[in-house]
PQR file of N, CA, C, O and H, with PARSE charges and radii, in Angstrom:
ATOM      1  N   UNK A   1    -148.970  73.454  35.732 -0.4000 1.5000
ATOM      2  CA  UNK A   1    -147.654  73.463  35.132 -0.0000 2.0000
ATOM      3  C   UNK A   1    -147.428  74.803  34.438  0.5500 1.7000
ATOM      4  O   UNK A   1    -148.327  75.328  33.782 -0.5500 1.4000
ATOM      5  N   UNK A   2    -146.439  75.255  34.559 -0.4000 1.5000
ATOM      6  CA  UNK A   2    -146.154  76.757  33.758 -0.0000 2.0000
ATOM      7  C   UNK A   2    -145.344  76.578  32.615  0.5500 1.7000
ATOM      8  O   UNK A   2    -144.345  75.887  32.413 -0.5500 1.4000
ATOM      9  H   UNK A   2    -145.708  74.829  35.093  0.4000 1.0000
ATOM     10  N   UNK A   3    -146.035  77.399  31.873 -0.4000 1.5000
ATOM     11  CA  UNK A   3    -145.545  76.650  30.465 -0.0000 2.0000
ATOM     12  C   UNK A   3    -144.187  77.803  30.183  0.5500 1.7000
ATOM     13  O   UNK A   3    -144.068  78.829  30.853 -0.5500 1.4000
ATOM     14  H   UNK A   3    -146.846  77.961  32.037  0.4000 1.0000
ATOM     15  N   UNK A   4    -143.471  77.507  29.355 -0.4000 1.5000
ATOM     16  CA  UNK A   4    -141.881  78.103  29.027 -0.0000 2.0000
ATOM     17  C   UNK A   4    -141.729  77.982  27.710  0.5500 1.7000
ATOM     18  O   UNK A   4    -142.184  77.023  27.085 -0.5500 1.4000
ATOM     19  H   UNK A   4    -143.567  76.673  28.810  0.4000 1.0000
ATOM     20  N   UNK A   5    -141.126  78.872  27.217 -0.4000 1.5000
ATOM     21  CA  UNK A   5    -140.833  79.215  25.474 -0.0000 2.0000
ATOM     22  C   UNK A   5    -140.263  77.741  24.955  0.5500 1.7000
ATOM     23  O   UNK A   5    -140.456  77.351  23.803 -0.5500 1.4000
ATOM     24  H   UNK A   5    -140.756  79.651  27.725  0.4000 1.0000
ATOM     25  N   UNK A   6    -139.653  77.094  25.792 -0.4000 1.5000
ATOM     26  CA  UNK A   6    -138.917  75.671  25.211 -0.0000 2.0000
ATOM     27  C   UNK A   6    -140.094  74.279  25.643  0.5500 1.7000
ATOM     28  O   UNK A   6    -139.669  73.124  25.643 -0.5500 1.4000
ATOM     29  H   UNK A   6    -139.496  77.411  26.727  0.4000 1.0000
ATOM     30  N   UNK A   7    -141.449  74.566  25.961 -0.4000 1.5000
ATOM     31  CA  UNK A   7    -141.662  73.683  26.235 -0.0000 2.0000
ATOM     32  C   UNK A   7    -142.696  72.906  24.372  0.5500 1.7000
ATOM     33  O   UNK A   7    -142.767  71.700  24.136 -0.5500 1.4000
ATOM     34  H   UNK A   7    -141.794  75.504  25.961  0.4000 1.0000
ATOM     35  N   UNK A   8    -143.116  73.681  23.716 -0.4000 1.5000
ATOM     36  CA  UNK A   8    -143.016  73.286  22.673 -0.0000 2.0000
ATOM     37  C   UNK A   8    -142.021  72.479  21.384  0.5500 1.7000
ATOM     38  O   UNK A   8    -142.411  71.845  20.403 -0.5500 1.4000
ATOM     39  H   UNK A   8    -143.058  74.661  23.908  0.4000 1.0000
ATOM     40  N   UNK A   9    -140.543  72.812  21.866 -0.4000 1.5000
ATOM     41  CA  UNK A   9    -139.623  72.195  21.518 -0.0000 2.0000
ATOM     42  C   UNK A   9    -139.473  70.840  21.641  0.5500 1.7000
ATOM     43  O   UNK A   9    -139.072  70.030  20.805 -0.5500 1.4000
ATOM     44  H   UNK A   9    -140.226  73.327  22.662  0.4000 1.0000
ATOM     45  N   UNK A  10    -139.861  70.667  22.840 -0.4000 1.5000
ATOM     46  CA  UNK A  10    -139.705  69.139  23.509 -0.0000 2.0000
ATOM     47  C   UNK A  10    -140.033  67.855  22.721  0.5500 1.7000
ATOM     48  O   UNK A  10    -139.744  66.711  23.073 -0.5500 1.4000
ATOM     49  H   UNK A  10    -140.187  71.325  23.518  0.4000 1.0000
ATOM     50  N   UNK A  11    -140.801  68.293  21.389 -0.4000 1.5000
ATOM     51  CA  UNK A  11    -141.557  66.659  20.971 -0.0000 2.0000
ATOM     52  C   UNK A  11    -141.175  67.043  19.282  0.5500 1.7000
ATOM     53  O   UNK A  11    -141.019  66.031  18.599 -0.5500 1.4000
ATOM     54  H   UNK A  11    -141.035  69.222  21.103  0.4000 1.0000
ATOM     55  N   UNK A  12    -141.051  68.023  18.734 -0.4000 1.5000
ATOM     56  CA  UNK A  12    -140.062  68.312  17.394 -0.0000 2.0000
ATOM     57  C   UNK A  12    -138.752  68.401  17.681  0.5500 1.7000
ATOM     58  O   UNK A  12    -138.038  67.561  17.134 -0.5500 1.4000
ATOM     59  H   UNK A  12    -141.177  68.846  19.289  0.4000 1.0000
ATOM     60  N   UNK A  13    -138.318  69.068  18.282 -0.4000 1.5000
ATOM     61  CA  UNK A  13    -137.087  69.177  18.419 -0.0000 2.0000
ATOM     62  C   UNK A  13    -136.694  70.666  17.883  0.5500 1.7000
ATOM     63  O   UNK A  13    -135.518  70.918  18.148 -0.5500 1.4000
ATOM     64  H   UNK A  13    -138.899  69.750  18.727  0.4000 1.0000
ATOM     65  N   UNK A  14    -137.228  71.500  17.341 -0.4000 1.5000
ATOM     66  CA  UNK A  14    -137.555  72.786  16.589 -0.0000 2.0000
ATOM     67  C   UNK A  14    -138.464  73.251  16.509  0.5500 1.7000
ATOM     68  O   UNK A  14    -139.356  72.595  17.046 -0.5500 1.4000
ATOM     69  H   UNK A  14    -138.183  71.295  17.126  0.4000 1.0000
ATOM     70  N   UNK A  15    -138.965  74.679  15.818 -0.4000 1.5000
ATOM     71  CA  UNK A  15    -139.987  75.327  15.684 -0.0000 2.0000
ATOM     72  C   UNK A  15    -140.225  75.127  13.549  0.5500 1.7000
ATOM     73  O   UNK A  15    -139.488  74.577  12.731 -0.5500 1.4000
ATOM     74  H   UNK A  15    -138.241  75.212  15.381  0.4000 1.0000
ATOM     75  N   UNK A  16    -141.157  75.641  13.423 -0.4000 1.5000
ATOM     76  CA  UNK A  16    -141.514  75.878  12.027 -0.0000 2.0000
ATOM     77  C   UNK A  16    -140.452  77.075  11.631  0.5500 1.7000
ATOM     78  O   UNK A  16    -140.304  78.088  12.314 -0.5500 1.4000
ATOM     79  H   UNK A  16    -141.756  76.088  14.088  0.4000 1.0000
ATOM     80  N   UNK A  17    -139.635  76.749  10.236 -0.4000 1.5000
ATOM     81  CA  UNK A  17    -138.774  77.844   9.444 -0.0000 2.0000
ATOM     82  C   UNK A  17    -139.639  77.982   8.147  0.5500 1.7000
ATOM     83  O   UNK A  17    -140.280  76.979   7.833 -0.5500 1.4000
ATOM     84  H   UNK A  17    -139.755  75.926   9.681  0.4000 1.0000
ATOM     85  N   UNK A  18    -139.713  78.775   7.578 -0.4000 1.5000
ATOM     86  CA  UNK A  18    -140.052  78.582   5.939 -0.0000 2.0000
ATOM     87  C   UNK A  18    -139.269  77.673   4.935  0.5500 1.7000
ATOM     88  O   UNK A  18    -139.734  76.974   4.034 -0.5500 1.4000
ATOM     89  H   UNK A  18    -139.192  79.590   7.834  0.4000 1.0000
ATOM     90  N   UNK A  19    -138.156  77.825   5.254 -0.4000 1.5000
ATOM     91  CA  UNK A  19    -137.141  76.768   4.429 -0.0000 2.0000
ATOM     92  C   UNK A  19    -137.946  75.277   4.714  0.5500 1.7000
ATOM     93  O   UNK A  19    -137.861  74.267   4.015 -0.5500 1.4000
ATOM     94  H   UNK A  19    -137.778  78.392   5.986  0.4000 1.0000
ATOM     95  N   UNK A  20    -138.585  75.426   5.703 -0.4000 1.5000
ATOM     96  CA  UNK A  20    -139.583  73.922   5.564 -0.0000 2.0000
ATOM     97  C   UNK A  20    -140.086  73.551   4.280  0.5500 1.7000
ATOM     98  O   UNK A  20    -140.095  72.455   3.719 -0.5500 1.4000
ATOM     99  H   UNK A  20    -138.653  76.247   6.270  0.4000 1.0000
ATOM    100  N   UNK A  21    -140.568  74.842   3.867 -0.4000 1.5000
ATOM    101  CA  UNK A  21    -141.288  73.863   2.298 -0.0000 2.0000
ATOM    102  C   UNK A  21    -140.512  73.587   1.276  0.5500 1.7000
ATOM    103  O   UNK A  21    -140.876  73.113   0.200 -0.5500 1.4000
ATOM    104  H   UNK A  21    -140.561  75.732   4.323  0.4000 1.0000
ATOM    105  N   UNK A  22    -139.124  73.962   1.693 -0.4000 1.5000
ATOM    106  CA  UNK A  22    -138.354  73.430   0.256 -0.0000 2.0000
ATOM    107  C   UNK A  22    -136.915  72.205   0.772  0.5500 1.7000
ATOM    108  O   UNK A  22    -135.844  71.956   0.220 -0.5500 1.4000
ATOM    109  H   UNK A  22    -138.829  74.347   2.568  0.4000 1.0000
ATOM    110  N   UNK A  23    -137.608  71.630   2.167 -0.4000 1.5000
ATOM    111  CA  UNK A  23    -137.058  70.588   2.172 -0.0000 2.0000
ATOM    112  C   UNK A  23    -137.263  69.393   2.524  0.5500 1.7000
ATOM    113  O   UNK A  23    -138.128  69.517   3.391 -0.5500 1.4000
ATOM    114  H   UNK A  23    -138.478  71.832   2.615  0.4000 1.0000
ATOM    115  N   UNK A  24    -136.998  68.125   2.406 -0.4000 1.5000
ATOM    116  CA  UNK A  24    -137.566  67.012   1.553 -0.0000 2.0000
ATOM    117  C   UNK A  24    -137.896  66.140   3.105  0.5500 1.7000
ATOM    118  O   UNK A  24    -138.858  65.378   3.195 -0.5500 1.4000
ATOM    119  H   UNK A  24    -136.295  68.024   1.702  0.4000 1.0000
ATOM    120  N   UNK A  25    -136.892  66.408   4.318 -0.4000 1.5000
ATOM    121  CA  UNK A  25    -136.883  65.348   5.214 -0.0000 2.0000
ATOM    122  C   UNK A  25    -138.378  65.032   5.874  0.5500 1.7000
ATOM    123  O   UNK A  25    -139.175  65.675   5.192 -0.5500 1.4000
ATOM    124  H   UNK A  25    -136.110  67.027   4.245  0.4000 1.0000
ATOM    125  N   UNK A  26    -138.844  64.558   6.556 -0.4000 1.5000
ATOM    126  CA  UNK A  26    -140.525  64.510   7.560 -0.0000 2.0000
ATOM    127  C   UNK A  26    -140.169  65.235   8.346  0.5500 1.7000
ATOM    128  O   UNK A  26    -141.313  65.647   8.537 -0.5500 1.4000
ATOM    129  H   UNK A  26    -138.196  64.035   7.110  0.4000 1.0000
ATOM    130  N   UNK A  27    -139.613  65.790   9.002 -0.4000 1.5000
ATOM    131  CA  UNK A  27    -140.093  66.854   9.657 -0.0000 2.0000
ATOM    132  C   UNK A  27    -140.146  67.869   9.658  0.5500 1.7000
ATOM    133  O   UNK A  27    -140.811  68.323  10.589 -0.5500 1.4000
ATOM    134  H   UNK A  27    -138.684  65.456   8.848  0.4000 1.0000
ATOM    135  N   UNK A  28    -139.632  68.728   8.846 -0.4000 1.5000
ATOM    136  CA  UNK A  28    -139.478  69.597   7.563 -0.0000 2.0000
ATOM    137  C   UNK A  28    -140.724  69.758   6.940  0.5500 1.7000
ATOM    138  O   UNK A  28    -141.343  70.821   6.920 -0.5500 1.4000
ATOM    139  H   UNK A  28    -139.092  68.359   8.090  0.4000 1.0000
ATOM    140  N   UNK A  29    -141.036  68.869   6.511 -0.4000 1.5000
ATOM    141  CA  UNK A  29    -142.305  68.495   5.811 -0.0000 2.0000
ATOM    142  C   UNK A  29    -143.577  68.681   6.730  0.5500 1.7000
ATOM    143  O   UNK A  29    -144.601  69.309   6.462 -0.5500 1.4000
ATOM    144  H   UNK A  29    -140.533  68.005   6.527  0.4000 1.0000
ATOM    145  N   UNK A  30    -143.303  68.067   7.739 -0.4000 1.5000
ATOM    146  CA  UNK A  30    -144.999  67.823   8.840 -0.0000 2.0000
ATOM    147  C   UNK A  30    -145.092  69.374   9.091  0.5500 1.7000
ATOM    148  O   UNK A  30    -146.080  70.034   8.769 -0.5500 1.4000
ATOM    149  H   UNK A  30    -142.471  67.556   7.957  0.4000 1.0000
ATOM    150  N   UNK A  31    -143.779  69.983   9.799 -0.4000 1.5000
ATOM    151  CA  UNK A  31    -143.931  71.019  10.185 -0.0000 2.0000
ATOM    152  C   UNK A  31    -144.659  72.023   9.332  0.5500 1.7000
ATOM    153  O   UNK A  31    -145.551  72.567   9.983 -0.5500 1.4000
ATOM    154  H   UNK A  31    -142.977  69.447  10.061  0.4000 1.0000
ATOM    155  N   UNK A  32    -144.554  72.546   7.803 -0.4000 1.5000
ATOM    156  CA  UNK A  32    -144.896  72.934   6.821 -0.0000 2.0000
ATOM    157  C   UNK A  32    -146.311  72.610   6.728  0.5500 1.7000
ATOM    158  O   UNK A  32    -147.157  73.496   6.850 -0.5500 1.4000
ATOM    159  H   UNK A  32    -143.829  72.104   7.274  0.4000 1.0000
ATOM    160  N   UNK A  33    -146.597  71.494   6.537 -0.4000 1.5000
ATOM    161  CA  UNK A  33    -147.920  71.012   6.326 -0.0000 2.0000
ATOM    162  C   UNK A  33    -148.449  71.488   7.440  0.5500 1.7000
ATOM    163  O   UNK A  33    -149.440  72.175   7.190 -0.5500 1.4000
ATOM    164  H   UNK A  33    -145.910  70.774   6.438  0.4000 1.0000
ATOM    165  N   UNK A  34    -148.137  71.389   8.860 -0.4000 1.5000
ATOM    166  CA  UNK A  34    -148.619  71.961   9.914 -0.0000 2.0000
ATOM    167  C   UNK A  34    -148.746  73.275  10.324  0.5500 1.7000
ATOM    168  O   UNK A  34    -149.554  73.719  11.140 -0.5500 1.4000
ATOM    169  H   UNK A  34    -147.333  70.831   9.063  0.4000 1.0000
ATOM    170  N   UNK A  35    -147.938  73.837   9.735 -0.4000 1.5000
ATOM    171  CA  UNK A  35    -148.008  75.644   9.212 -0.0000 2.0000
ATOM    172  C   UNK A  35    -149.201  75.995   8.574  0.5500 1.7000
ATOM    173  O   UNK A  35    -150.214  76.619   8.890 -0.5500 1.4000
ATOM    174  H   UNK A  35    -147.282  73.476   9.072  0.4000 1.0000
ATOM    175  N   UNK A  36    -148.824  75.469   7.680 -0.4000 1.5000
ATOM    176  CA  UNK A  36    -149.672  75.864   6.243 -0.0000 2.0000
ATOM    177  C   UNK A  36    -151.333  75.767   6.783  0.5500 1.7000
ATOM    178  O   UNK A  36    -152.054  76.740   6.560 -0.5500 1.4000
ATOM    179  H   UNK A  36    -148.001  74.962   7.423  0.4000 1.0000
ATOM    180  N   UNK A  37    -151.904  74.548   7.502 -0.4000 1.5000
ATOM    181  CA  UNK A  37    -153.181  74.382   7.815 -0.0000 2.0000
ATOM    182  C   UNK A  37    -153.638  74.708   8.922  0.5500 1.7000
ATOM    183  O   UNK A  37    -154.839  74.724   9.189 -0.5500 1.4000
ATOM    184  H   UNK A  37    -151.318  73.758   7.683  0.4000 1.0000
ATOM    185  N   UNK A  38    -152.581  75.051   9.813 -0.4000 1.5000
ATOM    186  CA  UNK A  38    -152.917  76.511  11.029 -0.0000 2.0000
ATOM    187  C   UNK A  38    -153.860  77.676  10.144  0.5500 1.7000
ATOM    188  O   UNK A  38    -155.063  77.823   9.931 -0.5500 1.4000
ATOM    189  H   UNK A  38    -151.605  75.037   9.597  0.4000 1.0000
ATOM    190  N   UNK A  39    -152.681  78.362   9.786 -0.4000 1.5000
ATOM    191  CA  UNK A  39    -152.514  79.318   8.642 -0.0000 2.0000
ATOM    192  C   UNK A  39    -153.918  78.946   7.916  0.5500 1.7000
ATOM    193  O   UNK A  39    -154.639  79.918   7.694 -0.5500 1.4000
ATOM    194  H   UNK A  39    -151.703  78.242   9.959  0.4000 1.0000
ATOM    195  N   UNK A  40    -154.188  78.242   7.694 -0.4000 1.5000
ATOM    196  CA  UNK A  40    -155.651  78.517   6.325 -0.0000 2.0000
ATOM    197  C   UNK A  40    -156.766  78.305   7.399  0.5500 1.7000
ATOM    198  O   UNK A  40    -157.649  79.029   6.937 -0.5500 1.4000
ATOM    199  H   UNK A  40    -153.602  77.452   7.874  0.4000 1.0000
ATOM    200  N   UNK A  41    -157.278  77.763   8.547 -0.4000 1.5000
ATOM    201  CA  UNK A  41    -157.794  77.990   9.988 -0.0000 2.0000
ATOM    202  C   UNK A  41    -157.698  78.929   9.865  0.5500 1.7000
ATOM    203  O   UNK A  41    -158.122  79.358   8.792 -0.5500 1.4000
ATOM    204  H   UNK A  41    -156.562  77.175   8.922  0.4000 1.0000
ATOM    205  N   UNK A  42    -157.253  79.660  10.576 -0.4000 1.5000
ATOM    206  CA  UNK A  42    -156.952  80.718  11.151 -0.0000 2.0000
ATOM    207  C   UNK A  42    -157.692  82.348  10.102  0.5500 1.7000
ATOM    208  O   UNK A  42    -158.480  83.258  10.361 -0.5500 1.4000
ATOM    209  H   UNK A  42    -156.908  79.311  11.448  0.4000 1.0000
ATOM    210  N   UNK A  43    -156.885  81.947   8.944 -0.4000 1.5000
ATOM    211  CA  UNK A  43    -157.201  83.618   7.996 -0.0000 2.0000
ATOM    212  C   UNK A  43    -158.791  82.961   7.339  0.5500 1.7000
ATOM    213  O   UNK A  43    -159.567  83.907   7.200 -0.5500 1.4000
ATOM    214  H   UNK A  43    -156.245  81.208   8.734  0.4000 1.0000
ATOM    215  N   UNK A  44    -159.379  81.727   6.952 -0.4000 1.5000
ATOM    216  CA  UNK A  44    -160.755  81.417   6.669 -0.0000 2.0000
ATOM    217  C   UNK A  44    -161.746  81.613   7.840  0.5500 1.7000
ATOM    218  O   UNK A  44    -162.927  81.957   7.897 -0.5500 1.4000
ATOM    219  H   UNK A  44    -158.749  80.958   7.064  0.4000 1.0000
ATOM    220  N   UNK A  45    -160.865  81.283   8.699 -0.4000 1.5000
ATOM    221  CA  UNK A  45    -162.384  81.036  10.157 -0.0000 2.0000
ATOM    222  C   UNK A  45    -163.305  79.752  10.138  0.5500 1.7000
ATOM    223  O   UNK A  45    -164.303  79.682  10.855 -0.5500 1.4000
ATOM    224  H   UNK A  45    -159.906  81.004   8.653  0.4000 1.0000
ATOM    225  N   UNK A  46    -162.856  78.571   9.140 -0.4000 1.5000
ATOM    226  CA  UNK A  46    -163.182  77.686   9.206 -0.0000 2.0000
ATOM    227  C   UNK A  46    -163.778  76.929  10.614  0.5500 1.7000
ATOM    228  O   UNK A  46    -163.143  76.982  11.667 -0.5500 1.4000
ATOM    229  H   UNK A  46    -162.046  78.628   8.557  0.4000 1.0000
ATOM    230  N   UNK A  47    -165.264  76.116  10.476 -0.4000 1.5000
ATOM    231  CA  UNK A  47    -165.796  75.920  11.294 -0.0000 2.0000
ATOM    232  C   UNK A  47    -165.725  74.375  11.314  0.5500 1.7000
ATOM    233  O   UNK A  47    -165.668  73.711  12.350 -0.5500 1.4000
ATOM    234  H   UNK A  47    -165.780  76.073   9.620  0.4000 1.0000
ATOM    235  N   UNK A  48    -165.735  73.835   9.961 -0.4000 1.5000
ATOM    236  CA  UNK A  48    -166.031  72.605   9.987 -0.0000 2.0000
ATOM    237  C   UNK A  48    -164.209  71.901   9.492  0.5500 1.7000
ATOM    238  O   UNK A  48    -163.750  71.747   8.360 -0.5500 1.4000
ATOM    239  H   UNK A  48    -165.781  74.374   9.120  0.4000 1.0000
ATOM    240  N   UNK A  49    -163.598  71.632  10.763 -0.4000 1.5000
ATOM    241  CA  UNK A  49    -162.058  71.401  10.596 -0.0000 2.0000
ATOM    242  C   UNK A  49    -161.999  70.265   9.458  0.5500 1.7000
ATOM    243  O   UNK A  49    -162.900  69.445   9.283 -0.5500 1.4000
ATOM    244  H   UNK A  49    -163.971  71.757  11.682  0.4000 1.0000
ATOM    245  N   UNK A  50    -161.020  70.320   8.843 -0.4000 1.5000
ATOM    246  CA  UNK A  50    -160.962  69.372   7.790 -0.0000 2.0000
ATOM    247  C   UNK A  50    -159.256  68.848   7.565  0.5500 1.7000
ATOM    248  O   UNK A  50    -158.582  69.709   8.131 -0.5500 1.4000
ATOM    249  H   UNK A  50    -160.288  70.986   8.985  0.4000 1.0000
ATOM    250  N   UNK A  51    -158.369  67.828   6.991 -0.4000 1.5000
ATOM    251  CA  UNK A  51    -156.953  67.919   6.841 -0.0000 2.0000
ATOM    252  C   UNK A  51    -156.913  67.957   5.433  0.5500 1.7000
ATOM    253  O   UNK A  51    -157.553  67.146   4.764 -0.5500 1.4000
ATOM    254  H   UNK A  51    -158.917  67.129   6.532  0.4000 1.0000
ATOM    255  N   UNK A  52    -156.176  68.881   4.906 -0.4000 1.5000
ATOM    256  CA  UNK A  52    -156.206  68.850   3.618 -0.0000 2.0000
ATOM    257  C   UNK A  52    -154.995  68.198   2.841  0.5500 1.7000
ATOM    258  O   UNK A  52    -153.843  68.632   2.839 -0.5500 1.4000
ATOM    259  H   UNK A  52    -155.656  69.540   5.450  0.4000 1.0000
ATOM    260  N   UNK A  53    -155.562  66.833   2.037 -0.4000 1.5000
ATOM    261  CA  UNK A  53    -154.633  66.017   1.710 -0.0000 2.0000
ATOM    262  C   UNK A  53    -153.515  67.092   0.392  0.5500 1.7000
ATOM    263  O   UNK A  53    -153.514  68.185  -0.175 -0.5500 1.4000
ATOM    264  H   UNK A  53    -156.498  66.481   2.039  0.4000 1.0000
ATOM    265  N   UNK A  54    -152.711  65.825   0.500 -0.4000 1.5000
ATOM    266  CA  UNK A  54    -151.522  66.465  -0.678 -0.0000 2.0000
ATOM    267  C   UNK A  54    -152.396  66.428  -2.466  0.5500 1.7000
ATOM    268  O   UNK A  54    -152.358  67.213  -3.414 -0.5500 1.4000
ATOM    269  H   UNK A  54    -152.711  64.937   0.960  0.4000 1.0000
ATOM    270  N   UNK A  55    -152.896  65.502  -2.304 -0.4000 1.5000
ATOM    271  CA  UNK A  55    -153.576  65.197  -3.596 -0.0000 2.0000
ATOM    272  C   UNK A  55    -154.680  66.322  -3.679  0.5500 1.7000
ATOM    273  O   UNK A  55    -154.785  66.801  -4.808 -0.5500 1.4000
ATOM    274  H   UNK A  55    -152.927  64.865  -1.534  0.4000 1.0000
ATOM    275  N   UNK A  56    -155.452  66.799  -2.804 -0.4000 1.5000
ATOM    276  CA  UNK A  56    -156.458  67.951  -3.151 -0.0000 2.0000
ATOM    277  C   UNK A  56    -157.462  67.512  -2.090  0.5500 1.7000
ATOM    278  O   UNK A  56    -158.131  68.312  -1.435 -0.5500 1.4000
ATOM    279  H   UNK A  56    -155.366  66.409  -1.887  0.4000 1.0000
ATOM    280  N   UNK A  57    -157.530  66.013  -1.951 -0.4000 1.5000
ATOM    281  CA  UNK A  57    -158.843  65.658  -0.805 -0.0000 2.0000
ATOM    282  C   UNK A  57    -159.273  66.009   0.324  0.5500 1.7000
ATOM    283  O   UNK A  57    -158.492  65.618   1.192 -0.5500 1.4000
ATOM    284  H   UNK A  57    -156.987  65.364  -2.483  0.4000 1.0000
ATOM    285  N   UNK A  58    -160.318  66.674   0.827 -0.4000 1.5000
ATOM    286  CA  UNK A  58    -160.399  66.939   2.226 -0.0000 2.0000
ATOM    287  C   UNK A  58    -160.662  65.782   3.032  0.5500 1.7000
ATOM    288  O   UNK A  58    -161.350  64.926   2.477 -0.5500 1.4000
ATOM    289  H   UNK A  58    -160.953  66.992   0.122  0.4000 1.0000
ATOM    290  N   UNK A  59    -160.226  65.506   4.389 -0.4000 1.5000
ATOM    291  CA  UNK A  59    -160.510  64.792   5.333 -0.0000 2.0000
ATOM    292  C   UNK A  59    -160.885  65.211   6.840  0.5500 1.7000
ATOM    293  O   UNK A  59    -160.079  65.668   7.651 -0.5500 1.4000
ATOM    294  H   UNK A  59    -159.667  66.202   4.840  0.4000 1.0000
ATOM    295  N   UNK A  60    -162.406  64.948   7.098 -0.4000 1.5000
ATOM    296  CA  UNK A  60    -163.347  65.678   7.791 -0.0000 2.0000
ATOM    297  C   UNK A  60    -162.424  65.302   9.247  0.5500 1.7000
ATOM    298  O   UNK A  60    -161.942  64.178   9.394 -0.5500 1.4000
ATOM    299  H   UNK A  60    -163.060  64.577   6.439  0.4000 1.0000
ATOM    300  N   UNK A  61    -162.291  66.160  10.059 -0.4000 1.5000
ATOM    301  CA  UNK A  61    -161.472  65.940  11.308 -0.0000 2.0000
ATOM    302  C   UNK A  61    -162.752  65.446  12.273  0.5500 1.7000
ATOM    303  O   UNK A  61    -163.582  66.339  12.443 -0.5500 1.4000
ATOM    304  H   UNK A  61    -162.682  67.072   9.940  0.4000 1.0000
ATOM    305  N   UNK A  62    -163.000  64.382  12.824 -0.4000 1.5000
ATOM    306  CA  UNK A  62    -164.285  63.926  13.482 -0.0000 2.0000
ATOM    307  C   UNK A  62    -164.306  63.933  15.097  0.5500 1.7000
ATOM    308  O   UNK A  62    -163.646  62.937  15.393 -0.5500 1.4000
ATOM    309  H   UNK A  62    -162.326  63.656  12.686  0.4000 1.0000
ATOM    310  N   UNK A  63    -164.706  64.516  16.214 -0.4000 1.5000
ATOM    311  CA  UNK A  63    -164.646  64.576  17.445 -0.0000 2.0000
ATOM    312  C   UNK A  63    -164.384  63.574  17.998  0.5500 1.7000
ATOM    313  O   UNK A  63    -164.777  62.614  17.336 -0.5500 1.4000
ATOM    314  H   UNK A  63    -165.243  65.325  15.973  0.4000 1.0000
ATOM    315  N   UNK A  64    -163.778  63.224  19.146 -0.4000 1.5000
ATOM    316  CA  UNK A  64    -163.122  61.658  19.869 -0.0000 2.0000
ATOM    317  C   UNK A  64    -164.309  62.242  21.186  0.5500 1.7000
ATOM    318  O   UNK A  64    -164.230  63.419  21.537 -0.5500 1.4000
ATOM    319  H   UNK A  64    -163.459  64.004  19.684  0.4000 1.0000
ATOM    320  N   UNK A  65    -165.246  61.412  21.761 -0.4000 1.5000
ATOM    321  CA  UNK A  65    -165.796  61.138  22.403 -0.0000 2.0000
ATOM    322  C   UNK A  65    -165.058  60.107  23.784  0.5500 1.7000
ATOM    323  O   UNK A  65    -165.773  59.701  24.700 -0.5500 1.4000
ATOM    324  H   UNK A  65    -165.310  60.456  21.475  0.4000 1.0000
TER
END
């Protein structure tokens, strides 16, 4: 399948804006949260993936077999 600039669109309906973090709706929100923990991946080099809750908690991302 060849992938196309709109084929990411297909299941948000949009891309990530920054105005994400200062607005309240879920998807707004996921997207942000989903930014944000790309983003800390990415510039740490983190090995051992984790989701980092709103409260401060990490949650160990565990392999699906």
């Amino acid at each position: 399948m060849e992938r196309t600039d709109h084929d990411s669109t297909k299941i948000a309906g949009r891309h990530y804006k920054p105005e994400d973090y200062k607005k309240k709706d879920a998807l707004s929100s996921g997207l942000a949260t989903t930014h944000e923990q790309v983003s800390d991946v990415y510039t740490e080099g983190q090995a051992n993936p984790v989701v980092e809750d709103v409260n401060g908690k990490d949650i160990p991302i565990k392999e699906g077999k």
